[in-house]
Structures are given as C-alpha cells and as structure tokens.
C-alpha positions as CSV (number, residue, x, y, z in Angstrom):
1,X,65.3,154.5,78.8
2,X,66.3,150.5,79.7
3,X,67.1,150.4,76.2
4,X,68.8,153.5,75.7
5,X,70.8,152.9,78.4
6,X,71.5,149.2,77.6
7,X,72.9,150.4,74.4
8,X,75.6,153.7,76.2
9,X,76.8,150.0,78.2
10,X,77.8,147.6,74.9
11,X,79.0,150.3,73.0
12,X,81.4,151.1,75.9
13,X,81.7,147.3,76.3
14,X,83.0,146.8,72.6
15,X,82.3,147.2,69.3
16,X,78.7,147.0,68.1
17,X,77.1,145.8,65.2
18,X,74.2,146.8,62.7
19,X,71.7,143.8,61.2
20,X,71.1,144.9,58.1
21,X,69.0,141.3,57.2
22,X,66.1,141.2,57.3
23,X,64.8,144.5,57.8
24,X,63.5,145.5,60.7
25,X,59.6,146.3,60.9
26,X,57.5,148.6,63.4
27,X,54.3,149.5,63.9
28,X,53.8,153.4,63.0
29,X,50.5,153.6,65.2
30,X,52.3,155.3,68.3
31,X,53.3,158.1,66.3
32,X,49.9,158.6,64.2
33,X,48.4,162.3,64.4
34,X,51.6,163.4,66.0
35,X,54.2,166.0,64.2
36,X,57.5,164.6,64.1
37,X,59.4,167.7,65.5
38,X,56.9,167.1,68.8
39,X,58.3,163.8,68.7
40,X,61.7,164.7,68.7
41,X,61.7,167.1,71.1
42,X,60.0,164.8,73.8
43,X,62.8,162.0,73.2
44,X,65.7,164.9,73.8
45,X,63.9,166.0,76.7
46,X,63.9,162.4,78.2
47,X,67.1,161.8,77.2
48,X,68.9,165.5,79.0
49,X,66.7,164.4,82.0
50,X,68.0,160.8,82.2
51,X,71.6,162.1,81.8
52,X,70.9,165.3,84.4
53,X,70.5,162.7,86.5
54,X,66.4,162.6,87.0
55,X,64.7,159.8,88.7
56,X,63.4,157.1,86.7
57,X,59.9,156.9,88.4
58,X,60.2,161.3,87.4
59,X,61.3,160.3,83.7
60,X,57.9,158.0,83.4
61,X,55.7,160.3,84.8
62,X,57.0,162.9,82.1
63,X,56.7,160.4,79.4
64,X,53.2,159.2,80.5
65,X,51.9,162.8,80.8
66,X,53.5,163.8,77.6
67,X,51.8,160.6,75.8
68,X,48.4,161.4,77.6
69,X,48.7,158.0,80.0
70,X,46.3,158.4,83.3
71,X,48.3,158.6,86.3
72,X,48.5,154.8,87.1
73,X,47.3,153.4,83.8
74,X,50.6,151.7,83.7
75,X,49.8,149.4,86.7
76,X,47.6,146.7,85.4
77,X,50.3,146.1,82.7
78,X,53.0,143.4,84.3
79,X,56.5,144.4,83.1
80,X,55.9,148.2,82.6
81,X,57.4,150.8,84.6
82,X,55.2,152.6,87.1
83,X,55.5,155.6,89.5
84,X,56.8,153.0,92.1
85,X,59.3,151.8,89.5
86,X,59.9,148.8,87.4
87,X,57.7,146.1,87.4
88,X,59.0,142.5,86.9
89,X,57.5,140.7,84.0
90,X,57.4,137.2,85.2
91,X,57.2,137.8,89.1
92,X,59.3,135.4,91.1
C-alpha cells in the first residue's frame, strides 16, 4: 500500500509521467496457480480497506492471510511490514 499511496501523493503533487522505454519486466511467479479474478478482488479489498480507513498492521495481516504467509513469517525479512508495523531496511 506504500506504493499505492506514494502514487494518490505525486499525482496530486503534479502531473505524472509514463516510461514507455524500455519496457518494464516482472516476474509472473506470485501469481502462478492463482485465477486472475481472485486476484483482483483481493487488491480491491485492500485497497476499500486502506481508504475505509483500516490499520496498516490490519491491511498486512489480510494480505498475508489471503497469500497464505504464517503469522510472523514476515519478521526475519528486514524491510517488510509486520504486525508491529514497518520495518526499516537499513536500521539506523
């Protein structure tokens, strides 16, 4: 949702752009065995919760439950979000 978010601020910041050079290229792996309306339908969940007002650390416990993450499989990964929020990548 960083990104998401991130995004709602430059567009009300400015104009934005589109790169259309080079291409951009993902990995399709996250979404392998999954139907794409499933898919769908879990990002405009997220994305009514976030703007309902949810909780961050509720909005990763949805995610993580609907992606089949363990409860706390997110915590030996610096820089992800956790139940106890976000993590910093490069501690200070």
């Amino acid at each position: 949702m960083e990104g998401y978010d991130f995004v709602r601020r430059l567009e009300r910041a400015g104009p934005t752009t589109c790169v259309h050079t080079p291409p951009l290229v993902t990995s399709s792996r996250r979404f392998a065995g999954r139907h794409p309306m499933a898919i769908i339908g879990r990002w405009l969940k997220l994305y009514a919760y976030y703007h309902l007002g949810i909780a961050p650390e509720t909005l990763v416990r949805i995610y993580d439950r609907d992606n089949g993450v363990a409860l706390g499989g997110r915590d030996e990964a610096p820089g992800l979000a956790s139940p106890r929020g976000i993590e910093p990548l490069f501690p200070a």
